[in-house]
C-alpha positions as CSV (number, residue, x, y, z in Angstrom):
1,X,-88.4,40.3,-109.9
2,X,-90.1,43.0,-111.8
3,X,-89.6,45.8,-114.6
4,X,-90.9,48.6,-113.9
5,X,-90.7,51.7,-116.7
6,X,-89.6,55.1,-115.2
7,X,-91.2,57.4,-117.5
8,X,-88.9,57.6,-120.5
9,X,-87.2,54.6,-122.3
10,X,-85.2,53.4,-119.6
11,X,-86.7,50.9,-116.7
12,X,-85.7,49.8,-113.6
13,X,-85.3,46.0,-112.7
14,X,-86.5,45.6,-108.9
15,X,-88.1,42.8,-106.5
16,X,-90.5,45.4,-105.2
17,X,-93.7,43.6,-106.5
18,X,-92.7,39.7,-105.5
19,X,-95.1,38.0,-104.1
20,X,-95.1,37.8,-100.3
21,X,-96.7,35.5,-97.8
22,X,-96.3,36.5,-94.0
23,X,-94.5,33.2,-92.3
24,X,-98.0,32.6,-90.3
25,X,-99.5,31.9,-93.4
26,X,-100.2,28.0,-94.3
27,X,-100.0,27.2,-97.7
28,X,-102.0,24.5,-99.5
29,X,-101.4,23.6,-102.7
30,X,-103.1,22.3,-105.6
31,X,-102.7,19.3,-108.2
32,X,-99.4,18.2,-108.6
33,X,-97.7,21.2,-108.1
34,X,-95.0,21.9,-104.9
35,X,-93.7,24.2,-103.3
36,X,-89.7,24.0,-102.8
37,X,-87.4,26.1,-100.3
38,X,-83.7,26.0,-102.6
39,X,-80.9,25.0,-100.0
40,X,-77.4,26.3,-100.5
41,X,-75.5,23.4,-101.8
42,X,-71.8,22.1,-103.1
43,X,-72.6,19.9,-105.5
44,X,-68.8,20.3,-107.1
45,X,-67.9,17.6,-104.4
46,X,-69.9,14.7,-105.2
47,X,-70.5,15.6,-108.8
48,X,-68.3,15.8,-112.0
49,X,-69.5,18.5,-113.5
50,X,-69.4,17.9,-117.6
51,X,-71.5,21.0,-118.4
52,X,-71.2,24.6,-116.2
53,X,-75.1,24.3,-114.7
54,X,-76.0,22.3,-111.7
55,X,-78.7,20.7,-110.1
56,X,-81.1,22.7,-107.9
57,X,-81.7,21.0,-104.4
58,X,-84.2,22.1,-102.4
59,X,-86.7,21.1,-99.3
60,X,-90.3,20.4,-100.3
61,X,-93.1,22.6,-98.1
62,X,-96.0,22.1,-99.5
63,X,-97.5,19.2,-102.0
64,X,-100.9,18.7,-103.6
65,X,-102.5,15.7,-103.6
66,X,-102.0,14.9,-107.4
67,X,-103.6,15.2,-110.8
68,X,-105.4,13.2,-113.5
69,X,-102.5,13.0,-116.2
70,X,-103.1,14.5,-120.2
71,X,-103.3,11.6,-122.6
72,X,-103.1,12.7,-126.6
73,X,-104.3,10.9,-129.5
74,X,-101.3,10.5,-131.0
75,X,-97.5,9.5,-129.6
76,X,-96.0,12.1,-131.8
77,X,-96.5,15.7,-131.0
78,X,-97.1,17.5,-133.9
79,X,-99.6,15.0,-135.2
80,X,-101.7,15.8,-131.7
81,X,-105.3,16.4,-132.7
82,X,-107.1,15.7,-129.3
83,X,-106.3,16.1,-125.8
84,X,-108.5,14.9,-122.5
85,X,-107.8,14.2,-118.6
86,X,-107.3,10.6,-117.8
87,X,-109.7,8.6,-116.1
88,X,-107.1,7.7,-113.5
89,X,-106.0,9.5,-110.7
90,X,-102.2,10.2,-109.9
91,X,-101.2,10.6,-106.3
92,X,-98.3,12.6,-105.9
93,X,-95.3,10.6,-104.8
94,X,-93.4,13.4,-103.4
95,X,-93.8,14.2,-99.4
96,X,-93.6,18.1,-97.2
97,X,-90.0,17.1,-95.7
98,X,-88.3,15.3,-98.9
99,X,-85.3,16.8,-100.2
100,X,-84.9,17.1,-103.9
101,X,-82.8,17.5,-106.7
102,X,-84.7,19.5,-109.6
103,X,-82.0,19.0,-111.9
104,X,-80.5,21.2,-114.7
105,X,-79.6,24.7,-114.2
106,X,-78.9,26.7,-111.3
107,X,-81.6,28.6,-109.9
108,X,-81.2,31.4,-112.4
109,X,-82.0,29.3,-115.4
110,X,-85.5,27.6,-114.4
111,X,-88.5,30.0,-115.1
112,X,-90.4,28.8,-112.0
113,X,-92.1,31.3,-110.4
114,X,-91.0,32.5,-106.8
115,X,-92.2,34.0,-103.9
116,X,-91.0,34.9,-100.6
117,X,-92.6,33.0,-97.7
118,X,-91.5,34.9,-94.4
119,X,-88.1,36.3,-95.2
120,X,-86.9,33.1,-97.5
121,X,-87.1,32.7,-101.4
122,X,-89.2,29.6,-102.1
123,X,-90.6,27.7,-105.7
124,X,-93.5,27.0,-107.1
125,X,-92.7,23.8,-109.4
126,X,-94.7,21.0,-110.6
127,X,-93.9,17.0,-109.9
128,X,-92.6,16.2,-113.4
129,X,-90.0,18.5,-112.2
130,X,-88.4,16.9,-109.5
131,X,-85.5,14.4,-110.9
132,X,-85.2,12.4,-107.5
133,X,-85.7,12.2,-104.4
134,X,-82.2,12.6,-101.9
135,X,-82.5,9.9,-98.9
């Protein structure tokens, strides 16, 4: 979604500049990120829902192949002075297929970006995202 200005004060919010990949397309991603096709869920059912959010469930398209992690100097955060890669690589765990819960909000409240991939809405999230795996 975009806001575009009219001229004067006003603006107008529209999904005229979204990203679009034509479905031929193949996608390949990079580090740990993923990209995540949000399925239409009832999650009232099986849940009991304390707060008014939900989880966001999706289908996984596209995974890198992982990341080395950040390490810090320093277990607290605002006493951080350094920061560097690790010398170990991470694999991501996560496989094209999976379906996953991303936890949280519903799709409005995440600030992952979006695209649309043929005619459907998918995600762009990372793997510290993804709060399990649904088998």
């Amino acid at each position: 979604m975009s806001i575009r200005s009219t001229g004067g004060r006003s603006a107008e919010l529209s999904w005229d500049s979204l990203t679009r990949v034509p479905i031929d397309k193949h996608i390949r991603c990079r580090r740990d990120y993923l990209i995540v096709e949000p399925l239409k869920v009832d999650h009232g059912v099986s849940f009991e829902v304390i707060e008014h959010t939900k989880p966001l469930r999706g289908v996984v398209k596209a995974v890198g192949p992982g990341c080395y992690p950040k390490r810090y100097d320093h277990p607290d955060k605002h006493s951080r002075t350094k920061t560097w890669d690790s010398k170990t690589f991470q694999p991501t765990e996560v496989k094209p297929g999976d379906v996953i819960e991303l936890g949280g909000y519903d799709f409005g409240g995440y600030a992952f970006q979006t695209f649309l991939w043929g005619d459907k809405m998918h995600l762009i999230c990372r793997e510290g995202d993804v709060s399990g795996v649904v088998e």
